[in-house]
BALOBA-1460 file (C-alpha; in Angstrom, 3 decimals):
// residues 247
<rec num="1" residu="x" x="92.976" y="119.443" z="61.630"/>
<rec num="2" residu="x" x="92.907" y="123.101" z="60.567"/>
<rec num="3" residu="x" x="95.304" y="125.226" z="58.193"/>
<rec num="4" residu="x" x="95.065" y="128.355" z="57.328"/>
<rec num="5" residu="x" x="93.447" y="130.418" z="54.224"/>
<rec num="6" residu="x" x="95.672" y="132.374" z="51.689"/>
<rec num="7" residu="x" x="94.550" y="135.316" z="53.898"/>
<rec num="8" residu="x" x="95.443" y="133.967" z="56.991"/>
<rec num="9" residu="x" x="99.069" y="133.688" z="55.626"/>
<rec num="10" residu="x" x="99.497" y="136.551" z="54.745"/>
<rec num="11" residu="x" x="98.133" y="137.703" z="57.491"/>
<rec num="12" residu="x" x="100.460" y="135.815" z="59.819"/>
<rec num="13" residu="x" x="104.231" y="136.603" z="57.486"/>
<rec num="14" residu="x" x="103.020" y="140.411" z="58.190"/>
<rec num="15" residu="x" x="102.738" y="139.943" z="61.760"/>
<rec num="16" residu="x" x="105.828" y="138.190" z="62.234"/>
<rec num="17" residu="x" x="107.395" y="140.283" z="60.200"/>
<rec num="18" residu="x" x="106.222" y="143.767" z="62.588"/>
<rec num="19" residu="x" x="107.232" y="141.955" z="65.521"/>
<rec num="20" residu="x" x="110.828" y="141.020" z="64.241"/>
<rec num="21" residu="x" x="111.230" y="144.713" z="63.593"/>
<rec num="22" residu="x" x="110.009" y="145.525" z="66.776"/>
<rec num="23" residu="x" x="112.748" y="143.063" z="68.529"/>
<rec num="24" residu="x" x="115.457" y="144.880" z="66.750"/>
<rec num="25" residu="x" x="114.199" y="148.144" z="67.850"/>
<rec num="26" residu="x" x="114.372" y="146.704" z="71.735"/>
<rec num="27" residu="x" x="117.982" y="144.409" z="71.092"/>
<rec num="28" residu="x" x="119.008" y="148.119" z="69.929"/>
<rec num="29" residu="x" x="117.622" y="150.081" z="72.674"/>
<rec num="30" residu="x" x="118.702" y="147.623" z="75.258"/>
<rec num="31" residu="x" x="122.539" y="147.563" z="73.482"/>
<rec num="32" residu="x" x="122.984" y="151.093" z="74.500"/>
<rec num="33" residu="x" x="122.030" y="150.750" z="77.688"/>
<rec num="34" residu="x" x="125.179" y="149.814" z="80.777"/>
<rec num="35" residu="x" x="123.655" y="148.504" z="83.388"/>
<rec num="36" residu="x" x="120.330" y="145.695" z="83.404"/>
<rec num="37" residu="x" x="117.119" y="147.459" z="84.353"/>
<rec num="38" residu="x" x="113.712" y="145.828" z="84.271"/>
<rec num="39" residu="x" x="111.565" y="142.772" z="85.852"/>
<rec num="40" residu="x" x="113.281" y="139.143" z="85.256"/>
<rec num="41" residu="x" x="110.470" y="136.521" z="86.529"/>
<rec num="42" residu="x" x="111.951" y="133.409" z="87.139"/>
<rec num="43" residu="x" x="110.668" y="129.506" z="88.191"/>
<rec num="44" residu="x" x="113.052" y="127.106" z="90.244"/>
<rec num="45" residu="x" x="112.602" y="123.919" z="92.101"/>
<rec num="46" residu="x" x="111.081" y="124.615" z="95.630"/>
<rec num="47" residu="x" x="114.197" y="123.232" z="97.526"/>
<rec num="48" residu="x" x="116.772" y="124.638" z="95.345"/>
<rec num="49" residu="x" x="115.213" y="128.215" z="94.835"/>
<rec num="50" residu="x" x="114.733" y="128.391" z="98.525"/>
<rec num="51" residu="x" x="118.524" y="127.316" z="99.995"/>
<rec num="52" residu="x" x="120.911" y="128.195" z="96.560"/>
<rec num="53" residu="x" x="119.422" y="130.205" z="93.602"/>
<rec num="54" residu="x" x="117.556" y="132.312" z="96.149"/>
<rec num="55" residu="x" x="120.677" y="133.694" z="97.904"/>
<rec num="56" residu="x" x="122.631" y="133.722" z="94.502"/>
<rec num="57" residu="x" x="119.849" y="136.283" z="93.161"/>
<rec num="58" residu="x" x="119.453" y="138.535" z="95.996"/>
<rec num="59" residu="x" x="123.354" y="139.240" z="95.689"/>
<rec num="60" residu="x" x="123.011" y="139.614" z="91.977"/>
<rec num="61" residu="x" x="119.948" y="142.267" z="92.857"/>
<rec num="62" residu="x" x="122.359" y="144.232" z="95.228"/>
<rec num="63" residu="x" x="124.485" y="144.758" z="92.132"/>
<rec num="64" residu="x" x="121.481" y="145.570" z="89.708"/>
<rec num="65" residu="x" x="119.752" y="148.588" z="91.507"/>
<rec num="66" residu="x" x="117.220" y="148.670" z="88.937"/>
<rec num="67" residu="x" x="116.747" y="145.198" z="87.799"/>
<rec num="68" residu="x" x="113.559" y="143.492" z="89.779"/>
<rec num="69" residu="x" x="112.842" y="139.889" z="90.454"/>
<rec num="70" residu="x" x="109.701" y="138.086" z="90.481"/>
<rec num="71" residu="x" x="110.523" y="134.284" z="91.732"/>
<rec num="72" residu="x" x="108.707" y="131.230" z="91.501"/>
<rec num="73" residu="x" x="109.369" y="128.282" z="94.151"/>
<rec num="74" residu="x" x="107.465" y="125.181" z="92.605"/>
<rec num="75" residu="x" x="108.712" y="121.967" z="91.894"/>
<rec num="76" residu="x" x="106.255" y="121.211" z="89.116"/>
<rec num="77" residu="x" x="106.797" y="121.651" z="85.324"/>
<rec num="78" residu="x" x="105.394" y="125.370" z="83.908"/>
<rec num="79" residu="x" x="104.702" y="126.656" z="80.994"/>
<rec num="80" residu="x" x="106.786" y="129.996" z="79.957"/>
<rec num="81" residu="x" x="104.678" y="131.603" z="77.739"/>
<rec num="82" residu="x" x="101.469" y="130.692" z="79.486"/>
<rec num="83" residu="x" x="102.507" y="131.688" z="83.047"/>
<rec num="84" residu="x" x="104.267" y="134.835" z="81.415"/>
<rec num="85" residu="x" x="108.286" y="134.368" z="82.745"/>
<rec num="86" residu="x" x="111.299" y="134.710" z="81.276"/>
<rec num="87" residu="x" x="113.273" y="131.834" z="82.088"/>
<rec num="88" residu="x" x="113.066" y="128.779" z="84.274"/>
<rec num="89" residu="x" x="115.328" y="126.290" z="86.118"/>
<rec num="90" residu="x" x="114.978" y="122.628" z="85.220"/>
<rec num="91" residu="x" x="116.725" y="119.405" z="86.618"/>
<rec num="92" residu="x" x="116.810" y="115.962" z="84.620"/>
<rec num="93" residu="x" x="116.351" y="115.220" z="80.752"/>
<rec num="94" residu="x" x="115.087" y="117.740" z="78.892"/>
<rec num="95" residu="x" x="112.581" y="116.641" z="76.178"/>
<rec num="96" residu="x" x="113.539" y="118.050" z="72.183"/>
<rec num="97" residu="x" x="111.940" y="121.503" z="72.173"/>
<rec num="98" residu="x" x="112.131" y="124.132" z="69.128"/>
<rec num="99" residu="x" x="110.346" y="127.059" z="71.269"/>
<rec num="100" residu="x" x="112.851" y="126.438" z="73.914"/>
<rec num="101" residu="x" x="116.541" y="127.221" z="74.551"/>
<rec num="102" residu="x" x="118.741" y="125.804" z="77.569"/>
<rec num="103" residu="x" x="121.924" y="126.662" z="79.169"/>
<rec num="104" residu="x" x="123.494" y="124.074" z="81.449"/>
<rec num="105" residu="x" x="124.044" y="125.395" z="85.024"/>
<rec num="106" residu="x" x="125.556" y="122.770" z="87.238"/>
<rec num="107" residu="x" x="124.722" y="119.122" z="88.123"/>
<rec num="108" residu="x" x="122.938" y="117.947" z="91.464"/>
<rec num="109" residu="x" x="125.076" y="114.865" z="92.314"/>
<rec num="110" residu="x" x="122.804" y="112.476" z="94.161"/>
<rec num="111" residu="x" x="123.938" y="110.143" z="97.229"/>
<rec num="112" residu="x" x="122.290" y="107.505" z="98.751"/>
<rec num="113" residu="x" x="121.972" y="107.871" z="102.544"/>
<rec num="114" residu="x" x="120.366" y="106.581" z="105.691"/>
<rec num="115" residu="x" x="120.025" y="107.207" z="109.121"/>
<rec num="116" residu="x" x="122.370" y="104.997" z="111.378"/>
<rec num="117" residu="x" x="119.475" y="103.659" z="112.832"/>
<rec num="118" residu="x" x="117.680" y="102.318" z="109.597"/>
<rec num="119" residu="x" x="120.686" y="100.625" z="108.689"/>
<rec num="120" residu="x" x="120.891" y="99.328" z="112.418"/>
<rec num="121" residu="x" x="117.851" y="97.685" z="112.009"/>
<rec num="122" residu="x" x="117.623" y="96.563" z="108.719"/>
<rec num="123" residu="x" x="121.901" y="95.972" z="107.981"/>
<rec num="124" residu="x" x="123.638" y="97.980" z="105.560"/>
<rec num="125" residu="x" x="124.311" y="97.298" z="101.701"/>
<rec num="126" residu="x" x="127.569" y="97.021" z="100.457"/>
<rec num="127" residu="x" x="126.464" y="97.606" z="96.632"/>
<rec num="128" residu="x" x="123.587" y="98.115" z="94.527"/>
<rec num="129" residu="x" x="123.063" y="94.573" z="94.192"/>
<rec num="130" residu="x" x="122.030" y="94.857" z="97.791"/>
<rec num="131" residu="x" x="118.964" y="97.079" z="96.942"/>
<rec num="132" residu="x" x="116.575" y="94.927" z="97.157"/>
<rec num="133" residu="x" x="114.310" y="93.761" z="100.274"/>
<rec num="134" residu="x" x="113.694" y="93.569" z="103.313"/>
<rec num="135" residu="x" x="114.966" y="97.200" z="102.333"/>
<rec num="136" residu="x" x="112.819" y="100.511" z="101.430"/>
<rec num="137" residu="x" x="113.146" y="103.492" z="100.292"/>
<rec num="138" residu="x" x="111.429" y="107.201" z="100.267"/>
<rec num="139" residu="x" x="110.765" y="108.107" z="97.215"/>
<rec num="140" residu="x" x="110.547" y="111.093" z="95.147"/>
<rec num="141" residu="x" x="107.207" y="110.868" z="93.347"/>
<rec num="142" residu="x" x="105.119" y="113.776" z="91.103"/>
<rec num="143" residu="x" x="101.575" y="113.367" z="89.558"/>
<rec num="144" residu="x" x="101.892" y="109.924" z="91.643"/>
<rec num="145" residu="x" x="104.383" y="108.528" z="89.749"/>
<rec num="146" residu="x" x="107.797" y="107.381" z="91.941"/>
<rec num="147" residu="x" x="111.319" y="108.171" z="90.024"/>
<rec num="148" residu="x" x="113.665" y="105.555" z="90.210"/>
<rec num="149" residu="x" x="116.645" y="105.747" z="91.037"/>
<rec num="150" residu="x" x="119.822" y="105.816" z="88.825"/>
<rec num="151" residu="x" x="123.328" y="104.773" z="89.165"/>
<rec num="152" residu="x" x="126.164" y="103.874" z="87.542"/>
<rec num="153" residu="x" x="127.303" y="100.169" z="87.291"/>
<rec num="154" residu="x" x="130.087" y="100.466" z="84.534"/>
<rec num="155" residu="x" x="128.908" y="101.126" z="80.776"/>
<rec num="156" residu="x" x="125.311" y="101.051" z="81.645"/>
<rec num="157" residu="x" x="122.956" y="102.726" z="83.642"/>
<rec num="158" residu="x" x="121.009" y="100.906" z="86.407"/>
<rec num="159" residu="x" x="117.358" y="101.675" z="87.756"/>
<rec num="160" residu="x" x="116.157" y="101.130" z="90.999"/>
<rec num="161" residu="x" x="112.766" y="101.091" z="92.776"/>
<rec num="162" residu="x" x="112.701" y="99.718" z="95.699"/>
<rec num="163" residu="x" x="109.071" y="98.964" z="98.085"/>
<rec num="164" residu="x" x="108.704" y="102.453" z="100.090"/>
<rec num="165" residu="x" x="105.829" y="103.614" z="102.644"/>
<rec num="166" residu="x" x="106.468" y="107.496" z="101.624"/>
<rec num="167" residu="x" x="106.478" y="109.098" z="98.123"/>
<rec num="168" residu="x" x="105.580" y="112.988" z="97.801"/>
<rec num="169" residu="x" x="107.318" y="115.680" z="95.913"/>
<rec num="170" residu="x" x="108.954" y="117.401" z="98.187"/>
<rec num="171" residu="x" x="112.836" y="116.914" z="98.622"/>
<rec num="172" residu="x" x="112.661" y="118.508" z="102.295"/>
<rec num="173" residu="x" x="110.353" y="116.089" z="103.202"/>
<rec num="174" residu="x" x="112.391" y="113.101" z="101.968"/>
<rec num="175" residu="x" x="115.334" y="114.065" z="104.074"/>
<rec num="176" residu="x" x="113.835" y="114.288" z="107.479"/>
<rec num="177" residu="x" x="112.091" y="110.983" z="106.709"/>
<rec num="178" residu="x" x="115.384" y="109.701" z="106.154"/>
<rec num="179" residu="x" x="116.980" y="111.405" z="108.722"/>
<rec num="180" residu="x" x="113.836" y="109.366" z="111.207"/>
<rec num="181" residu="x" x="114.822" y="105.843" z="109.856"/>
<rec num="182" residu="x" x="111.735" y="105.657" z="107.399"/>
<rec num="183" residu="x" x="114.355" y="104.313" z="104.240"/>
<rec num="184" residu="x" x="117.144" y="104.688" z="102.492"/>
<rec num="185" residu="x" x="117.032" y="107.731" z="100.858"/>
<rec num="186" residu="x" x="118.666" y="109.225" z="97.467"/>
<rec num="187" residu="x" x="119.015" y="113.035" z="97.727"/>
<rec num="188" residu="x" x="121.182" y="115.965" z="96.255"/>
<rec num="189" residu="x" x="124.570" y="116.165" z="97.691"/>
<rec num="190" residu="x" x="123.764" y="119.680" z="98.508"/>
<rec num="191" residu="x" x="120.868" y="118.839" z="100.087"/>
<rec num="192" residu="x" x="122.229" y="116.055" z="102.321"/>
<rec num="193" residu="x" x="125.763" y="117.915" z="103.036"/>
<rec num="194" residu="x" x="124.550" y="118.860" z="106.564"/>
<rec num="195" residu="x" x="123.026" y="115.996" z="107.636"/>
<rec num="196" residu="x" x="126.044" y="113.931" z="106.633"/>
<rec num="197" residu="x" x="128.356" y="116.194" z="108.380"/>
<rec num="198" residu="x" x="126.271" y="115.807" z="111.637"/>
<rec num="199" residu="x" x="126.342" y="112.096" z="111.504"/>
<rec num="200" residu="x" x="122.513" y="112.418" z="110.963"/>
<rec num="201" residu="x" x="122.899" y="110.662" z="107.970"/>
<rec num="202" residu="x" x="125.631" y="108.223" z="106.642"/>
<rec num="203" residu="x" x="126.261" y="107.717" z="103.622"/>
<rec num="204" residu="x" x="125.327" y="103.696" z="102.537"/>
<rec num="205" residu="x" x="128.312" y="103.314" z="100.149"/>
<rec num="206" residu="x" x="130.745" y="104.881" z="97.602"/>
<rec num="207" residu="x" x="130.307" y="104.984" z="93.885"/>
<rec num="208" residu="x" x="133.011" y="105.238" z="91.592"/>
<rec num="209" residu="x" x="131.227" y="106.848" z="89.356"/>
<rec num="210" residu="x" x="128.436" y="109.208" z="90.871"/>
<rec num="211" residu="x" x="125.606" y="109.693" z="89.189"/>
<rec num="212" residu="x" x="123.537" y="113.522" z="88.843"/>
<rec num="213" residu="x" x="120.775" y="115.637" z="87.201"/>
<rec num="214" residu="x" x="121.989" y="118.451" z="85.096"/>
<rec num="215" residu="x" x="120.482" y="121.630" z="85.467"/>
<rec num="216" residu="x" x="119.325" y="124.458" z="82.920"/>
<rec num="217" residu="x" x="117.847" y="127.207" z="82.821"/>
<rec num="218" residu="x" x="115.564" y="127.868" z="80.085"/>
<rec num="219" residu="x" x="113.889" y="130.597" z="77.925"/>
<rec num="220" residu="x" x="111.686" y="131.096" z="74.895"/>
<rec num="221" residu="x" x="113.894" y="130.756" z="72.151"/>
<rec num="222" residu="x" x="114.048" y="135.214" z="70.496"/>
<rec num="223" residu="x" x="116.122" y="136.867" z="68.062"/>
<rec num="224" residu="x" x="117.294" y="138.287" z="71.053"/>
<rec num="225" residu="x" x="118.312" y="138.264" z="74.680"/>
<rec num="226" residu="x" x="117.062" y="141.368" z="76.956"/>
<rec num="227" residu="x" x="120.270" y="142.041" z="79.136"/>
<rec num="228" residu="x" x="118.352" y="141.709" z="82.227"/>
<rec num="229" residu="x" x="117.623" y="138.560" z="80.913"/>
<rec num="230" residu="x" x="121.605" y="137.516" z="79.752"/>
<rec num="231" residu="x" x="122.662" y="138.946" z="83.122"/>
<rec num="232" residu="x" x="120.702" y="136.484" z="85.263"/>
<rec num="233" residu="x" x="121.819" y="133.768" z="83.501"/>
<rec num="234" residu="x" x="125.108" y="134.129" z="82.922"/>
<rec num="235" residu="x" x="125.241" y="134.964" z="87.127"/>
<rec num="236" residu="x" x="123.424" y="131.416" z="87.370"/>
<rec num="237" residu="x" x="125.858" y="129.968" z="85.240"/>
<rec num="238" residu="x" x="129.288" y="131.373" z="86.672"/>
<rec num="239" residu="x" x="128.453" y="131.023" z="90.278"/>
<rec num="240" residu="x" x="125.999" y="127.735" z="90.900"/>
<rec num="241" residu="x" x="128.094" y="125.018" z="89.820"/>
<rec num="242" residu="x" x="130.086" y="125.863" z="92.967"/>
<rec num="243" residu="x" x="127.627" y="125.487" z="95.140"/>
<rec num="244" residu="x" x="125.757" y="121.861" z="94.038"/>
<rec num="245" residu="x" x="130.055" y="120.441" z="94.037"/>
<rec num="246" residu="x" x="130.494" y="117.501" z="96.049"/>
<rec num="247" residu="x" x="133.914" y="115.329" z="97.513"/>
């Protein structure tokens, strides 16, 4: 272990101290100005970024003359302060963090879906008790570990992981696998909306209570919030939701 010496504290409290003076002198500077100015770099899911936040933040830019975006499309896990950007978008649990802060902005409601011609073939469950084989699945998988998948079954929440030939990380991927008959698949709503309407996909059957991933976006927790910063998220925030809503 290591701690440090009577100088090093002191050391440190002065520090901190400067650079809480030095936020005030910015949170005032920024409070007078009107309009958000400034680079926001931002992480998202690959998927997501690419076909909703994306979109959502080149209107917001059209509003913002002077506010600039750097954006990151990457569904692995980063490290704010390390990769040096101001906020990120997350989906699932979100560990305990006292460096962090997080603001909900939406849910990605999941349905489980199949080509017609998979569940041709291999006959279509009624329930999850029907997950099971001669059935399989394509699977969401990162750092080669396959997520199960959740669902609702009244006071309790079920997990299920069911044989599959294909696991990878990408979401795109998963749906035109599903989409060619390679398993049943469990996607965002969002994601699987067109499909669905094309009769590409079907979905295998209703739950009464559908299951979903919250989002957030998150930032290093600061005495205070640049307003290019606020502006972003509270643009994520008001107009996302809409757009992950499902029937």
């Amino acid at each position: 272990s290591q701690s440090l010496t009577e100088e090093g504290h002191g050391y440190y409290e002065r520090c901190r101290n400067a650079l809480a003076e030095l936020e005030a002198a910015e949170a005032l500077a920024d409070a007078a100005r009107s309009t958000a100015s400034g680079v926001v770099r931002l992480s998202m899911p690959a998927m997501l970024g690419r076909l909703k936040v994306g979109p959502l933040l080149l209107a917001l830019a059209r509003r913002h003359p002077q506010l600039s975006l750097e954006l990151a499309f990457s569904d692995r896990r980063v490290d704010l302060a390390e990769e040096g950007l101001d906020l990120a978008i997350r989906s699932g649990d979100l560990g305990d963090s006292a460096a962090l802060i997080a603001r909900p902005v939406g849910t990605q409601w999941m349905v489980l879906c199949a080509a017609p011609s998979y569940l041709a073939e291999r006959g279509h469950p009624e329930g999850i008790e029907d997950l099971q084989p001669p059935h399989e699945a394509v699977l969401y998988a990162r750092d080669g570990e396959a997520s199960a998948w959740r669902f609702h079954t009244g006071d309790r929440l079920a997990e299920i992981l069911l044989p599959s030939r294909l696991r990878c990380d990408s979401a795109e991927v998963l749906l035109e696998a599903a989409i060619g008959g390679m398993g049943l698949a469990r996607l965002p709503a969002w994601l699987a909306a067109e499909a669905l309407a094309a009769g590409t996909l079907v979905r295998v059957f209703e739950e009464p209570r559908p299951f979903g991933f919250a989002l957030h976006v998150i930032r290093a927790r600061s005495r205070y919030l640049p307003l290019k910063t606020r502006v972003v998220i509270d643009w994520l925030a008001e107009h996302l939701p809409p757009l992950l809503a499902t029937d």
